[in-house]
N, C-alpha and C positions, 0 to 999 in steps of 0.2 A: 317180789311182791306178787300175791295172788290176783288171780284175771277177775276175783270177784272180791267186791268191796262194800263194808258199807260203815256209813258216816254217821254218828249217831252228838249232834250239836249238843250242848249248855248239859253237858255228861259227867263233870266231875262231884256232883251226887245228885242225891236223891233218884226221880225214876229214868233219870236220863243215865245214871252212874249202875243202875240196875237191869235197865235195857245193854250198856254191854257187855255187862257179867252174863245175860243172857244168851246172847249173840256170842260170845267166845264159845259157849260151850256148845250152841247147836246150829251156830254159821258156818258154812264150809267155805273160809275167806278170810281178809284181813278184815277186824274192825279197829277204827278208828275213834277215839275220844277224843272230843274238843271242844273248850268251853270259852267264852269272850274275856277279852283283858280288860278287869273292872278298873284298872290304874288309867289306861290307854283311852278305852271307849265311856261314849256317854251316850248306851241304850234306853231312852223312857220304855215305858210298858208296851205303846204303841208301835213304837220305831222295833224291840224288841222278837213281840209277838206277830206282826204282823208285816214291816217290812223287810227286815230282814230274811223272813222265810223266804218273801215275795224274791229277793234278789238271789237268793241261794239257790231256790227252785228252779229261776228261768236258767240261771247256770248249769246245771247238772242234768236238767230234765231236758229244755228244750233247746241248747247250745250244743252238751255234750255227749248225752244220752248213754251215762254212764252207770247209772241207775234205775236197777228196771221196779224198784219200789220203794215209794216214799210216804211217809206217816208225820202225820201232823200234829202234833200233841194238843189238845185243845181242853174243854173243860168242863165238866156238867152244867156249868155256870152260865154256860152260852144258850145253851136252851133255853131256859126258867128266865135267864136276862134278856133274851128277845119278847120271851111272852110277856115283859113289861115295857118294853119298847111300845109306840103308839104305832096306833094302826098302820099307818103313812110309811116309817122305818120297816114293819116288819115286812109288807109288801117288798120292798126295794132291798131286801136283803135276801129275801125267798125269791127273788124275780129271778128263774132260769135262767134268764138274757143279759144279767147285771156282767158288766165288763169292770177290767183292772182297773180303770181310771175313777168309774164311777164308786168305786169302792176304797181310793186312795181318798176322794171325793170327801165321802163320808166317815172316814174317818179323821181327818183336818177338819170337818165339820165338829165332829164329837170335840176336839180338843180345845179350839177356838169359843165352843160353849161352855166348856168346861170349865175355860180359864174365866171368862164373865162370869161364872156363878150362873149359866140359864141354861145347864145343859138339860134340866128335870123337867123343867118349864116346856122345854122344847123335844119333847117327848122321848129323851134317853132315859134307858135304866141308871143306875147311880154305880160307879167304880168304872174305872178305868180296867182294869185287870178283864171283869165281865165281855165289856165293850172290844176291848183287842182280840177275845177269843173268839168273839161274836166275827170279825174281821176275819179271822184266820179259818176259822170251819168256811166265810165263803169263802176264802180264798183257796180253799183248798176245792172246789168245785167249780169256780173258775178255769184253775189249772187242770185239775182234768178234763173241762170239757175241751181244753183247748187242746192234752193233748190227744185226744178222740177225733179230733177233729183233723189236724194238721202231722199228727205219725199216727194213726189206725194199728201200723203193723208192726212197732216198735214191741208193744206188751208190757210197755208201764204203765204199773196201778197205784193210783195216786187219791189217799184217804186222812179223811182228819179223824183220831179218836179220843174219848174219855178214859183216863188210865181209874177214874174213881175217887174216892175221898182218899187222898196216900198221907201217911204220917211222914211229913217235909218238914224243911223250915219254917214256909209258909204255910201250910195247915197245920202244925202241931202235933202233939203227941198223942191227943186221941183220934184223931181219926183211926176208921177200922183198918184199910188197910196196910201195908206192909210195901214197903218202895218196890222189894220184887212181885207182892200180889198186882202191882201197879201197874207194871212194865210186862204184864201179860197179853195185853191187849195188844200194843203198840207192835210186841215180838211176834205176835200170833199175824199181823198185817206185814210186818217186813219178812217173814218168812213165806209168805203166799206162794205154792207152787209155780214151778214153769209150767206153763199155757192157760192160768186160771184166766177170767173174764170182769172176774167179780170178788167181790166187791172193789167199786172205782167210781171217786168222786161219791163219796158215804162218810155221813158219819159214825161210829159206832162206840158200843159200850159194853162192857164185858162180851166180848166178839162178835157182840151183833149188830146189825145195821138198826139206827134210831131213826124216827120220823124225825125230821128240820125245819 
């Protein structure tokens, strides 16, 4: 086995099956496919998108430090869906200082409303799907600040990005683009040079860093 690795999750299609077509061809390493057992597990959107990364992340990032770059797949959807989030949410989502807890917090929060029928009421955007990506871009600034904080000198860069409107199962056939136009962004982040600085803890779309 190669001394470099990399792990690309929920991969047996779409842009996750197109990130490691990508990655074969211009990873100098092994890559790994591997997608959840729909028979076995009973992933909601939440538990999905959000904490599972959360447990996969602390493993690999800040147990094993096996992974010097990690990409968070997240969703146009997160942005435009906070900006109808109420005042009150988007503060506490944007809050530099929000910690993991507070953010497991509020998403038990989202579901718990959800299930009454007063998640609208209570000033969430509407979808589930929105709301876990919303979850996941912080999550993924979270964990970078932490690990900034606690290994400085490690050199893991850890980003959440928009692959764009991709023709999936779940968006359909017209979308514009193309599962590898997708899986651009995502390859363009886990291929970041040895010694870059930057970008870490960002979100981005077509390889640029977005306001959040």
């Amino acid at each position: 086995m190669s001394t470099r690795v990399a792990v690309v999750t929920g991969s047996n299609k779409g842009i996750g099956l197109a990130t490691v077509r990508a990655l074969c061809k211009e990873f100098e390493g092994d890559v790994y496919l591997t997608a959840r057992n729909v028979l076995k597990d009973s992933k909601s959107t939440k538990e999905t998108n959000v904490l599972f990364v959360f447990h996969l992340q602390i493993l690999v990032c800040v147990r094993l430090c096996v992974l010097g770059r990690v990409v968070n797949v997240s969703s146009m959807n997160c942005v435009s869906g906070l900006k109808k989030c109420s005042p009150d949410l988007q503060q506490r989502f944007r809050n530099e200082n929000i910690t993991e807890e507070e953010l497991v917090e509020l998403m038990q929060r989202f579901v718990d409303e959800a299930k009454k029928g007063e998640h609208k009421e209570r000033g969430w955007t509407d979808g589930a799907y929105t709301v876990s990506k919303i979850g996941l871009t912080v999550l993924s600034v979270i964990h970078a600040r932490r690990l900034t904080k606690e290994r400085p000198n490690d050199g893991i860069l850890l980003n959440a990005c928009c692959p764009g409107w991709v023709r999936t199962d779940m968006a359909g056939p017209t979308a514009p683009k193309s599962p590898d136009e997708g899986a651009v962004t995502p390859v363009y982040l886990a291929l970041l040079p040895s010694g870059a600085k930057e970008p870490h803890g960002k979100y981005l779309s077509d390889k640029e860093v977005q306001p959040w």
